[in-house]
Structures are given as C-alpha cells and as structure tokens.
N, C-alpha and C positions, 0 to 999 in steps of 0.2 A: 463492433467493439465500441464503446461506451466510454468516455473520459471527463471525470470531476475533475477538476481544479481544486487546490488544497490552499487554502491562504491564511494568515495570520492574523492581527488584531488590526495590524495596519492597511490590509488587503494588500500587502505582497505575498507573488504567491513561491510556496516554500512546496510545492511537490503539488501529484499527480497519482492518481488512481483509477486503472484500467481495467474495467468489466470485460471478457470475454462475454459472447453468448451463452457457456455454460456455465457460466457465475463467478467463476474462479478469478480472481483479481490481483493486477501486478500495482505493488506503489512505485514510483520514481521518485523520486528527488528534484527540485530545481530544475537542473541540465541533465536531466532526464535518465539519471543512473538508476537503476534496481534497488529497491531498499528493501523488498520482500513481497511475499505471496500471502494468500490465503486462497484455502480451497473448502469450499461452503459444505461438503459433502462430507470431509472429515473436521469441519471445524475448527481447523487448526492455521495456524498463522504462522510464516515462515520466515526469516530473515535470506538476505541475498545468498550465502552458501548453504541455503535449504536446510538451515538446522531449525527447531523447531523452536519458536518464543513462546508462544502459549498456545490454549484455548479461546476462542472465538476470533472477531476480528481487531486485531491490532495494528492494522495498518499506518493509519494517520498518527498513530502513537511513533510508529518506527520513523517516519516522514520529518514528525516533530523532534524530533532527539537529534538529527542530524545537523 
C-alpha cells in the first residue's frame, strides 16, 4: 500500500490518500477518518457511506471540503 500526503497552500497537511495494489484508493482526513473511495475499474468516486459522488477521481476534492 502506497500513501500521499495531501497538504494545503501552507503545507499543513489536511488528509491522506491510500493506493491499494489494485488501484482502488481510500482518502482520510487529518486524524485519519474515511472521507471516501474510489475504484479505478468503475471510475467512480465514493463518499464514506459508499454513496456515489461522481465520475472519476474526486478524492482530494472530498479531503478539501472537510
């Protein structure tokens, strides 16, 4: 597993981004809570109760809004 750091203008950092080996990627937040999935296979981007936000990746979009 694979993990970006997400940081801001000021480089604090505001969330996390978790590569499995098959693509599929979990965001965190800060202290490390779920903020959503994506799954590269159906292109689609997930919020934490796995409803669906959009099409492609919108992860750091979910990360930022928090």
């Amino acid at each position: 597993m694979r993990r970006q750091t997400v940081t801001d203008a000021r480089y604090h950092t505001i969330g996390y981004i978790d590569t499995a080996t098959d693509g599929k990627q979990t965001a965190r937040d800060a202290r490390f809570h779920v903020v959503g999935y994506y799954d590269p296979r159906a292109d689609t981007t997930r919020d934490a109760r796995h409803r669906m936000v959009g099409h492609g990746n919108l992860l750091a979009s979910l990360i930022a809004c928090r």
